[in-house]
C-alpha positions in Angstrom: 0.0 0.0 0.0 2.7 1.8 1.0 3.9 1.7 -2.6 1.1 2.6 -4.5 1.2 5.6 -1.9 4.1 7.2 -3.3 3.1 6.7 -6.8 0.3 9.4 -6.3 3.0 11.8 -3.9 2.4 14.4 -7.0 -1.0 14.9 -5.5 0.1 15.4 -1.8 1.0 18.7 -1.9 -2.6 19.7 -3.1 -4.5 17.3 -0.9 -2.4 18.4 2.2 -2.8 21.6 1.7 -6.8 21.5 1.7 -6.5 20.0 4.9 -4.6 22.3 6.8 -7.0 25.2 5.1 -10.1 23.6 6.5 -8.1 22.3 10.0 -7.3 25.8 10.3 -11.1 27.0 10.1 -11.9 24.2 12.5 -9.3 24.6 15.2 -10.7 28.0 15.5 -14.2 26.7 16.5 -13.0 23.1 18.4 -9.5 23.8 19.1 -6.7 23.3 16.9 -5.5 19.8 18.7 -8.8 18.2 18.9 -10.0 15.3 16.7 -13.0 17.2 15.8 -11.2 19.9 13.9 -8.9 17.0 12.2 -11.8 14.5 11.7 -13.9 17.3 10.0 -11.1 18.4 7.7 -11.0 15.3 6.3 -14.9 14.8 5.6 -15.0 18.3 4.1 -12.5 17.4 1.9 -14.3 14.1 0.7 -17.1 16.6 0.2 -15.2 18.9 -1.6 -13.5 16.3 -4.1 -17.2 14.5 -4.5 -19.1 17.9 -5.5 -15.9 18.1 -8.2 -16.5 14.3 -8.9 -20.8 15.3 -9.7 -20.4 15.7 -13.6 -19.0 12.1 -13.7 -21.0 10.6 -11.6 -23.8 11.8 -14.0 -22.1 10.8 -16.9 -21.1 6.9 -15.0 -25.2 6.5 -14.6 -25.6 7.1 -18.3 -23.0 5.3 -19.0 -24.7 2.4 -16.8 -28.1 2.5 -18.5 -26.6 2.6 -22.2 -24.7 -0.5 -21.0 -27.7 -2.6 -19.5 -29.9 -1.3 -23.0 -26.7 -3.2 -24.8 -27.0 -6.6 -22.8 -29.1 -8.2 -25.1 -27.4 -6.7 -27.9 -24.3 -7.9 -26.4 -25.3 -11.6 -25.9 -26.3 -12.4 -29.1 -22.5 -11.2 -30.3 -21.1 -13.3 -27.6 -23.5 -16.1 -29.2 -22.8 -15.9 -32.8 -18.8 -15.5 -32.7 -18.7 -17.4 -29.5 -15.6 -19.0 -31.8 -14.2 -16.3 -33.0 -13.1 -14.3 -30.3 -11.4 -11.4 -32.4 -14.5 -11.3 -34.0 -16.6 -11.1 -31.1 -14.0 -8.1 -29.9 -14.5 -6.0 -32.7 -18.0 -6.0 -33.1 -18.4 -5.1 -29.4 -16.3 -2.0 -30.0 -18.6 -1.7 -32.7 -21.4 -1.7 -30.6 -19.9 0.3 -28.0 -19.2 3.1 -31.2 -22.6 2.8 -32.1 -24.0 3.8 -29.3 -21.7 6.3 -27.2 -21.3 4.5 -24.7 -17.8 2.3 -23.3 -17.8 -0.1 -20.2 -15.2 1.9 -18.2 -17.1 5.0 -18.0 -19.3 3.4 -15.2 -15.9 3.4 -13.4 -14.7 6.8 -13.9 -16.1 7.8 -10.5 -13.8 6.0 -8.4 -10.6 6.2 -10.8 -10.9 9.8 -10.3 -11.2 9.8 -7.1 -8.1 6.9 -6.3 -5.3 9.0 -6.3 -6.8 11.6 -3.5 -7.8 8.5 -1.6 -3.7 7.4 -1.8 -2.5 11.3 -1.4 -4.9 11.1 2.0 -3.2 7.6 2.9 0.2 9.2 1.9 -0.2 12.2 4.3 -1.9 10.1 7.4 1.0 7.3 7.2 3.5 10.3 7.4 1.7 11.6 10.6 1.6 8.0 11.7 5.8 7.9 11.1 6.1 11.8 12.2 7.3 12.4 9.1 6.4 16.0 7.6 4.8 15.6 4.2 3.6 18.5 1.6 2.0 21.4 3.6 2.2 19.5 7.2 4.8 21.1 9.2 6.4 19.9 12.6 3.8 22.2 14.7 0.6 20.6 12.6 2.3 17.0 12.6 2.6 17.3 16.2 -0.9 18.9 16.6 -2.5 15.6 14.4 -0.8 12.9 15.9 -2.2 14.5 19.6 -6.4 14.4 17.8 -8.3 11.4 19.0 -11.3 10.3 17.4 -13.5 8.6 20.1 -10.0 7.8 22.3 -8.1 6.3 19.1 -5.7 8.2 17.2 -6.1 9.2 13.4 -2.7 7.7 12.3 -3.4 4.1 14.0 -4.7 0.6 12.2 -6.4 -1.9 13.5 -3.3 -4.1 13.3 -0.8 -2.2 14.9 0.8 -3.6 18.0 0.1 -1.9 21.9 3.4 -0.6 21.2 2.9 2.0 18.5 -0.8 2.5 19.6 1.1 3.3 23.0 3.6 5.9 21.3 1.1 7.9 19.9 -1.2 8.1 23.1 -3.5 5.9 23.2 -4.7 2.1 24.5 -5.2 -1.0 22.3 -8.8 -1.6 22.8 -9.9 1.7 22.2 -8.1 1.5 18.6 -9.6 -1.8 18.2 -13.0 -1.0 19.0 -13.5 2.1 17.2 -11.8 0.5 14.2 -13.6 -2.4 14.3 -16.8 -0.4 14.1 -15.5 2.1 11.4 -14.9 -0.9 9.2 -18.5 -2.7 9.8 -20.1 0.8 8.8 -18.0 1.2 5.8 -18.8 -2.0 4.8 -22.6 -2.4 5.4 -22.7 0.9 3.6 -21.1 -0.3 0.5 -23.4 -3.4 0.6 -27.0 -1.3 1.0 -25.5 1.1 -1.8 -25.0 -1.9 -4.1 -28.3 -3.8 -2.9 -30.2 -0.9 -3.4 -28.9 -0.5 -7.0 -29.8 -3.8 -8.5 -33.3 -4.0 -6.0 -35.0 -1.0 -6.9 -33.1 0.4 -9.9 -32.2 -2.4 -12.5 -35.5 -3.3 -15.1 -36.8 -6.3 -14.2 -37.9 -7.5 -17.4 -34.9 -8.1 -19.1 -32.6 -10.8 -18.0 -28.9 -10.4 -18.5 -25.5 -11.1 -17.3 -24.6 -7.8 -16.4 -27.2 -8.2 -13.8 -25.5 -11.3 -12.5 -22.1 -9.6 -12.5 -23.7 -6.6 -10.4 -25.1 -9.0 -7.6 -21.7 -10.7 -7.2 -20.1 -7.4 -6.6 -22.7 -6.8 -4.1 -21.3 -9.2 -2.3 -17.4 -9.1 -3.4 -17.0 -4.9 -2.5 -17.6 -5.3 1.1 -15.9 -8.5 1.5 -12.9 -6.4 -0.3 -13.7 -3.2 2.0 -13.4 -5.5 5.2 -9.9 -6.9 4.4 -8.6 -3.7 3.4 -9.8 -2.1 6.3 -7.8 -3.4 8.9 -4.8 -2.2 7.3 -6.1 1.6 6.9 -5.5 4.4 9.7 -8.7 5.6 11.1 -8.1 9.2 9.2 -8.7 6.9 5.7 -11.7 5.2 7.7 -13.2 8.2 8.0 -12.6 9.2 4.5 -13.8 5.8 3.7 -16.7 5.9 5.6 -17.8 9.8 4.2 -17.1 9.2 0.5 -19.3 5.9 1.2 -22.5 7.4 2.7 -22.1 10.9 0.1 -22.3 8.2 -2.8 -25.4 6.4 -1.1 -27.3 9.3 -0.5 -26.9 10.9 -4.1 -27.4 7.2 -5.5 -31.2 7.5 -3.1 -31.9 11.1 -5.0 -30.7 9.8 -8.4 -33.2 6.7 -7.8 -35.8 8.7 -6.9 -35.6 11.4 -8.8 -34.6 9.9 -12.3 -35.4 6.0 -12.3 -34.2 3.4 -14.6 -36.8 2.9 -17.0 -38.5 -0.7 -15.9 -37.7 -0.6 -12.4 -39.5 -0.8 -9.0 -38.1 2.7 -8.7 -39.6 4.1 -12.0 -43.1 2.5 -10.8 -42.9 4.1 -7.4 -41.8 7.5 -9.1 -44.7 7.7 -12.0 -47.5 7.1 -9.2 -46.2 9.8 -7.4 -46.1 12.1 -10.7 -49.6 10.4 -11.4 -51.1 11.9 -8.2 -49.3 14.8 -8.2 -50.0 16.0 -12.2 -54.0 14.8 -11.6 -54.0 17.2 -8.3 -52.7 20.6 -10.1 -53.4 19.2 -13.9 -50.0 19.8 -14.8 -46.2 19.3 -14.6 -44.4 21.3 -12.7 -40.3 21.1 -12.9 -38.2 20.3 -15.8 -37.0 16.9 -14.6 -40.8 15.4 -14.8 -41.4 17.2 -18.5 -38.0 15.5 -19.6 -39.3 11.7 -18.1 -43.0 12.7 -20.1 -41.8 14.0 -23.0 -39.5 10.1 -23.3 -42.5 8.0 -22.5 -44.5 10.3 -24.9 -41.7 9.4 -27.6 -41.8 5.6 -26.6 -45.1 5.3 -28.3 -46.1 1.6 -28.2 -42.6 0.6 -26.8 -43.7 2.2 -23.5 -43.2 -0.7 -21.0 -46.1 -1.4 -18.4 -45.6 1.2 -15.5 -45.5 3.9 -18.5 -48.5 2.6 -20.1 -50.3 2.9 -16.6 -49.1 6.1 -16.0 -50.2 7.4 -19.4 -54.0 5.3 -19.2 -54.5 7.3 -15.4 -53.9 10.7 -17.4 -56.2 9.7 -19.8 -59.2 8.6 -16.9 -58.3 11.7 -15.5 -59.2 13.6 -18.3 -55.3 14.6 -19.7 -53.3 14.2 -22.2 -49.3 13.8 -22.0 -47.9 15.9 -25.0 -44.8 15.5 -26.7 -43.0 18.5 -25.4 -43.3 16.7 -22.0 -46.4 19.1 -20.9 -49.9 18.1 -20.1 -53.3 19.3 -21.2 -56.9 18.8 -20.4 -58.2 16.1 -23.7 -60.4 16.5 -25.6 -63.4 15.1 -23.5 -62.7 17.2 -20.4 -62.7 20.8 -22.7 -65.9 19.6 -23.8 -67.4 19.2 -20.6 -66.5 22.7 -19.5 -69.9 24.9 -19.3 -70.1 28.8 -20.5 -69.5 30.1 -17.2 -66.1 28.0 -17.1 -66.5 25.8 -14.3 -66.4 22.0 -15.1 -68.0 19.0 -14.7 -66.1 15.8 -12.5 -62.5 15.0 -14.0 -62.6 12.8 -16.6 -66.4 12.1 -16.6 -68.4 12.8 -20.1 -71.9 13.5 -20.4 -74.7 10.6 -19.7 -75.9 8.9 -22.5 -80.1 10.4 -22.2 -82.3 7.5 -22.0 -85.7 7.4 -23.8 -88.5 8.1 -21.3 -91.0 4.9 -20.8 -94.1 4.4 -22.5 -97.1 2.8 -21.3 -98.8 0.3 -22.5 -101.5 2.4 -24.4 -98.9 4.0 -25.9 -96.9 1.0 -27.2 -100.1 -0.3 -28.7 -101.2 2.7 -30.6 -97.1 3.5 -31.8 -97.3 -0.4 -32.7 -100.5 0.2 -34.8 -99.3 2.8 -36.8 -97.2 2.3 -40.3 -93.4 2.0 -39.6 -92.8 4.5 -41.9 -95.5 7.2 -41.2 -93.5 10.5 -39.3 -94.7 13.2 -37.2 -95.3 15.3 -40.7 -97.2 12.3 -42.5 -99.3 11.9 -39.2 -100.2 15.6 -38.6 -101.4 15.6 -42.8 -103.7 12.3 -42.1 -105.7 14.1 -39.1 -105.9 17.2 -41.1 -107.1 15.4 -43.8 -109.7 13.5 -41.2 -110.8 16.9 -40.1 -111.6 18.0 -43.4 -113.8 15.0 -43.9 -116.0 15.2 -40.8 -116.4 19.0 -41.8 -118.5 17.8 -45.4 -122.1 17.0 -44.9 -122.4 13.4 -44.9 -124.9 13.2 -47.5 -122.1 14.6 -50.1 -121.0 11.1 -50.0 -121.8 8.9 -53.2 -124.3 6.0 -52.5 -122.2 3.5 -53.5 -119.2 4.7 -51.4 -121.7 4.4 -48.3 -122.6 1.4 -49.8 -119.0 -0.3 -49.7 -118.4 1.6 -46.3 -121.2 -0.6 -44.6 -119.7 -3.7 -43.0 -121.1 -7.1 -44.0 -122.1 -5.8 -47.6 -119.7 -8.8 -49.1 -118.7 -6.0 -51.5 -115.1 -5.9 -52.2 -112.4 -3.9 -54.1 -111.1 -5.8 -57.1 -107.4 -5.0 -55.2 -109.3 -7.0 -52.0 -110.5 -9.7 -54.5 -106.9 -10.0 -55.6 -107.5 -9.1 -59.3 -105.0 -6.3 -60.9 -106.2 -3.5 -61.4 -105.3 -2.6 -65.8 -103.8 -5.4 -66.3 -103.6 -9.6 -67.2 -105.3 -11.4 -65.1 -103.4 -14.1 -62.6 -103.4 -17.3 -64.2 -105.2 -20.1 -62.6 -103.2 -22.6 -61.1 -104.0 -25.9 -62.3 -106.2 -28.0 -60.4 -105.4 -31.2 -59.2 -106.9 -34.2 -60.4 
């Protein structure tokens, strides 16, 4: 360790030097001695170099999600030139090309920040030796190896001897213990940072070996964390320990705020956008019009959560548009009345059923021609009333003749001749 230490010296200077700037402002407050102003030094540097470390962070989750969209890509390469494995090479970097993307940009997080982690190690095993390094003179070197954090000092391991514990002030068991615990949190920190990853923020519904790969490192990165962790002083603990809780806590916000699509996360997301955009009918910051104006895009590639989402706008009476804002449909703006106000989201006007008849009524509508219409009918009682106005002796004779029931008269159409024309031939009678 103590050799890959000195390969990153060139970064000592810089690294000391923003710890005595912030031990300075923190001795003023706690006391210059104190672990508290040495401890915090070194967690506002691990903030300081992961605020720098934000824009590749970013780009490592892109990076992430263009490599899990490649996995099936990627296995049936690894399926047809399984024999060829130059082959098999090239077209990956092919791939890779294609879509912007390369497998070591989901590591550029932590290769950045390495050799500040070895520059931190550098500085706290010279304190630990009382050797002066970069901007640590005699008076701060003697000042750090004096700070305790919780009774062990920040220069000791876990497996140093009573001996040296002894020399720089402190007793065995109080090293022990507060590295022991330092080490347990690191770890189980690391562990719910990877857990939570590939629980809540991988898409379920594709199947791939890069998921397979992510839940042995779940297991393998603490395991790692724990061995090396006996041999780092408790300043590097604590730098451990910071840059390991910073990175779970913007992993929660990224998860939250900007799930992978397919995920438990981006189903616990898009019902919260779902009750918040059907409370105030639209969408508010530019995040949620970026994630809307994607699904919008998907069309019928949406996957389920984003077809839900999309069907509750819809019941709701909106419409997603593809700009990533949201509008009332079509439905809903016709429901509005003159004054403005409107009717119950997403409800449409009632289908008006026909009032019921009674029986009298059905009998006299089922009497009349299926044809005849209001017009027609309104002509036939004029007509009627015209009639009853003549003097019934206008009539002709034989008119009241054929009027009279029982007469046995009937109309050559009622005796089923044609009127001006052939007669109907006879059918034939049977012998």
């Amino acid at each position: 360790m103590d050799t890959i230490a000195s390969l990153f010296s060139f970064i000592t200077w810089p690294v000391s030097w923003v710890i005595v700037q912030f031990h300075t402002v923190y001795g003023a407050i706690f006391g210059p001695d104190t672990g508290w102003a040495w401890g915090l030094s070194i967690v506002s540097l691990v903030i300081l170099i992961r605020i720098c470390l934000i824009p590749l962070f970013v780009k490592q989750i892109k990076a992430t999600r263009a490599m899990q969209t490649l996995q099936p890509e990627m296995k049936k390469i690894q399926e047809r030139y399984k024999n060829d494995k130059q082959r098999q090479s090239e077209e990956m970097m092919k791939l890779y090309k294609e879509a912007g993307t390369n497998p070591l940009s989901s590591c550029l997080p932590i290769l950045a920040q390495s050799p500040f982690f070895f520059a931190l190690y550098h500085v706290l095993n010279g304190i630990a030796s009382g050797t002066k390094i970069g901007y640590i003179n005699a008076d701060l070197l003697a000042s750090a190896r004096k700070a305790h954090i919780f009774g062990a000092p920040l220069a000791a391991k876990f497996l140093d001897g009573a001996d040296t514990v002894q020399k720089l002030g402190a007793s065995l068991t109080d090293v022990r213990v507060v590295t022991a615990v330092m080490i347990v949190l690191m770890s189980a920190s690391q562990f719910y940072t990877q857990r939570q990853l590939m629980t809540k923020n991988v898409d379920t519904t594709v199947k791939t070996p890069f998921m397979q790969q992510q839940k042995m490192l779940m297991y393998v990165f603490p395991i790692m964390f724990a061995f090396f962790g006996i041999r780092f002083p408790v300043g590097v603990l604590i730098y451990w320990l910071t840059t390991n809780v910073w990175t779970m806590g913007q992993q929660m916000y990224v998860i939250r705020n900007n799930p992978t699509p397919g995920s438990k996360a981006q189903a616990a997301y898009l019902e919260r956008l779902t009750k918040h955009v059907t409370h105030h009918g639209k969408v508010g910051r530019r995040s949620e019009k970026a994630i809307v104006k994607a699904i919008v895009a998907k069309g019928r590639e949406r996957n389920e959560f984003e077809r839900k989402f999309i069907n509750a706008l819809n019941k709701a009476g909106l419409a997603a548009q593809a700009d990533g804002t949201v509008t009332k449909s079509v439905a809903q703006a016709e429901a509005q009345t003159e004054d403005g106000t409107t009717t119950a989201t997403g409800t449409t006007a009632r289908r008006q059923q026909p009032k019921r008849q009674t029986k009298a009524q059905r009998q006299s509508g089922a009497a009349k021609p299926a044809g005849d219409s209001p017009e027609s009918e309104k002509s036939d009682q004029d007509e009627s009333q015209e009639k009853t106005d003549q003097p019934q002796d206008s009539k002709p004779a034989a008119a009241r003749q054929a009027s009279k029931p029982g007469t046995g008269a009937r109309s050559k159409a009622q005796s089923g001749q044609r009127k001006g024309g052939s007669q109907r031939p006879k059918s034939p009678s049977k012998k």
